[in-house]
Steps between C-alpha positions, in 0.01 A plus 500: 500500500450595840680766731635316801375613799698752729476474907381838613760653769356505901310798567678731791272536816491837525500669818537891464264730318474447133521823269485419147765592277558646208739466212587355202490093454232462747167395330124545632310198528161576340321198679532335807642130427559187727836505677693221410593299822916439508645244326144412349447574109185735437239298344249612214150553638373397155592371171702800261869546576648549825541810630880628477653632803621935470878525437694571791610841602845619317796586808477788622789730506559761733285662693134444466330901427261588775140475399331812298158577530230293378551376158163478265301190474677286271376345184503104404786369493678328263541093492814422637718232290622208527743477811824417468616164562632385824772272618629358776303470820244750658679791631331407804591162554576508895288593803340867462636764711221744620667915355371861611351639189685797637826303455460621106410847545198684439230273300296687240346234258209262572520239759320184461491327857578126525298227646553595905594889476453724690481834368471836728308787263560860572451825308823652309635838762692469815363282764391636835648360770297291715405627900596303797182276605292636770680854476249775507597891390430703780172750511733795479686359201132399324328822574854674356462328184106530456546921532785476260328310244176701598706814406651365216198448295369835611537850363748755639226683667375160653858375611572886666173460702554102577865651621330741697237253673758268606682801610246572721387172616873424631497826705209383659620153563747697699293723628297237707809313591622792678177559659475179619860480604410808786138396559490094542208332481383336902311174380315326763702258621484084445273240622690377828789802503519665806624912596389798533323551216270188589298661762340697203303185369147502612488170535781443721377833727252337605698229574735681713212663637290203630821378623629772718168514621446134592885555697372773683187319611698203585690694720243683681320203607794318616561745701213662615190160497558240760637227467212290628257647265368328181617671199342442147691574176536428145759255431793753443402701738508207787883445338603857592360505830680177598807601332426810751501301781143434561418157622359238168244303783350819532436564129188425300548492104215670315474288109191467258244211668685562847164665689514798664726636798350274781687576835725803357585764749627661172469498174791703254297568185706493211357517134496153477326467860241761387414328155440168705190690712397825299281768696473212793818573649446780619099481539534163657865366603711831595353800505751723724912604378753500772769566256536548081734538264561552142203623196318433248552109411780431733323630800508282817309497793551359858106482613348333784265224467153539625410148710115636467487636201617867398116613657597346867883618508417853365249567822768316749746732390258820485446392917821439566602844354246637786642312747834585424404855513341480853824387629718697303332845694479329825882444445544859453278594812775268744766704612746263469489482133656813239473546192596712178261732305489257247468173735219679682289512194558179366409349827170703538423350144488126602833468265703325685527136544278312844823321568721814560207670677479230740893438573545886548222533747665228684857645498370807598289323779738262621856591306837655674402840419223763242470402190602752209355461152693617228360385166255234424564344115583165273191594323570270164526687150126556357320349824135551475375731735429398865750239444658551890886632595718182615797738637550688710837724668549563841775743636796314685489733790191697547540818717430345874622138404709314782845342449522195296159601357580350152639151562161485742302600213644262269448197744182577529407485157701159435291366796129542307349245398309438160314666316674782703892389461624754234644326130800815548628636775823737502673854600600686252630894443267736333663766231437767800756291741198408728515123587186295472335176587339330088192252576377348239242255464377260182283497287149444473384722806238261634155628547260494782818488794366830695165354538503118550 
């Protein structure tokens, strides 16, 4: 006769951690079977008699004891008997309701996972709870725990001297703290930042440099070339000498593949001008300074151009330099005409410029009254030498001078003519209280007007 067949009862899906239990009435399985599907009889894999199904579990009463230590690998165990008949209808017989295995307390047998479990393994102890994502200790709290486990797995002699390391190494950690509390580091400032502290950059020194320089230049040459004159200049440097005043038509721009200087009456050599010509600016182009200022790489020069070549304009000015002496001591043998120590010798040198010589021999000749020389001057910073005197000072009211003898002298200057009509012509009060008469005339000095 044959045993009916008994529907299996749905597996649970588990879905906390599984411990197995132990206790009496739960059994071992000693092989690994097929799990009967719900509802579906287990079929025999071959032919023998069907495998019987283990007796379920006796009720538990009370509380389940907590699980001992390991028990001993148990033996084979004994063939279950028949089961008990069943009546009525599955126990199961409506829809499944998913449980907590922790709904029944503490589980300490085997658990066979149904078809579709899922089943979360993790060693027997306490669990460790779980750090936020993305949440890092901090170094003080990681080096804090490396010493103390360091120390713990040490000696007592090793943990003392640890102790006293780290002792040490935090008093210096304050130590330099302190120090650099009272003693700040000065960085170099950033690309772009501006202040005091900027100026100490190389770089940007010579920056500043070449640009108070090229200001400076710019200035002196507005004020002190004329106006009519043909000035050549790198391209920044024309831009400061018309922001200066000077007039654009009467700038020529010095770039690569340009050519040289052609009809300059000056050329300001700047770096850039001097890296466009080499050694032939000043063996060819320019070879005389009126005026210079700066060093080194920033260095500019105001330097006339040579029409002939630097050969021809260095003899015109070497004879105009004698000719400008002759007059200068025949000036000084006309009673008419004083002069101070210093005046006396500068004018017996062939210093000063033809222009002045000529107008003060003819004020003297043909002006209201003698003509007193105070100071000659307007020499331009770093002039080459024999590079003539354009100004010149004149006292207000020589000893022997009429009435009205300064508004005579000044209409009589404002009356000459070019190239003898002065670029400045004013009164002024010298730091001694003495009252004179400033003439001033541009630059270049032209050459060769005592002798043509």
């Amino acid at each position: 006769m044959t045993e009916p067949d008994h529907p299996q009862p749905d597996c649970e899906r588990l879905t906390e951690t599984a411990v197995p239990r132990s206790g009496p009435g739960v059994a071992r399985a000693s092989e690994p079977g097929p799990i009967p599907e719900p509802g579906i009889p287990p079929r025999n894999s071959g032919p023998g008699p069907a495998a019987e199904p283990d007796p379920p579990p006796p009720p538990q009463s009370g509380p389940l004891p907590q699980a001992g230590p390991p028990l001993p690998q148990a033996g084979p165990l004994p063939q279950a008997g028949p089961p008990p008949p069943h009546a009525g209808p599955p126990p199961h017989a409506g829809p499944l309701t998913p449980r907590r295995l922790s709904d029944d307390g503490p589980i300490t047998g085997a658990v066979v996972p149904g078809r579709g479990s899922q089943v979360e393994r993790r060693a027997a102890g306490p669990v460790a709870p779980r750090s936020a994502p993305g949440v890092e200790p901090s170094w003080p709290k990681v080096i804090g725990t490396t010493v103390r486990l360091w120390l713990a797995r040490r000696p007592l002699s090793h943990r003392v001297l640890g102790a006293l390391i780290a002792l040490l190494v935090v008093f210096a950690a304050g130590g330099l703290t302190v120090a650099l509390i009272r003693h700040p580091v000065v960085g170099r400032p950033a690309r772009g930042s501006t202040g005091a502290g900027a100026s100490n950059t190389p770089g940007l020194a010579s920056v500043q440099a070449a640009a108070a320089a090229r200001q400076s230049a710019a200035a002196w040459v507005s004020a002190e070339i004329s106006h009519s004159a043909v000035v050549s200049c790198d391209p920044a440097m024309c831009a400061a000498l018309e922001t200066g005043g000077f007039p654009a038509g009467d700038l020529m721009t010095l770039e690569p593949g340009a050519g040289d200087p052609l009809g300059s009456a000056v050329v300001v050599s700047t770096a850039a001008v001097r890296s466009l010509f080499g050694t032939r600016l000043t063996t060819v182009y320019a070879p005389t300074v009126i005026a210079s200022f700066g060093s080194g790489t920033a260095q500019i020069d105001v330097r006339v151009y040579a029409a002939g070549g630097a050969p021809t304009y260095l003899a015109a000015l070497r004879a105009d330099q004698v000719s400008r002496q002759s007059t200068g001591r025949s000036l000084l043998r006309n009673r008419r005409v004083s002069a101070s120590a210093a005046a006396r010798r500068q004018l017996a040198a062939g210093q000063v410029d033809s222009r002045l010589l000529v107008l003060i021999a003819t004020l003297a000749s043909e002006g209201p009254g003698p003509v007193q020389i105070v100071a000659f001057g307007d020499a331009g910073p770093g002039a080459s030498a024999g590079v003539p005197l354009r100004q010149v000072e004149i006292a207000a009211s020589p000893p022997g001078a009429r009435s009205g003898y300064l508004p005579s002298v000044l209409a009589f200057l404002n009356a000459q003519r070019t190239p003898y009509l002065p670029s400045s012509l004013k009164t002024t009060v010298l730091a001694g209280g003495r009252e004179v008469v400033r003439i001033v005339f541009d630059a270049p000095s032209p050459l060769g007007l005592l002798t043509g």
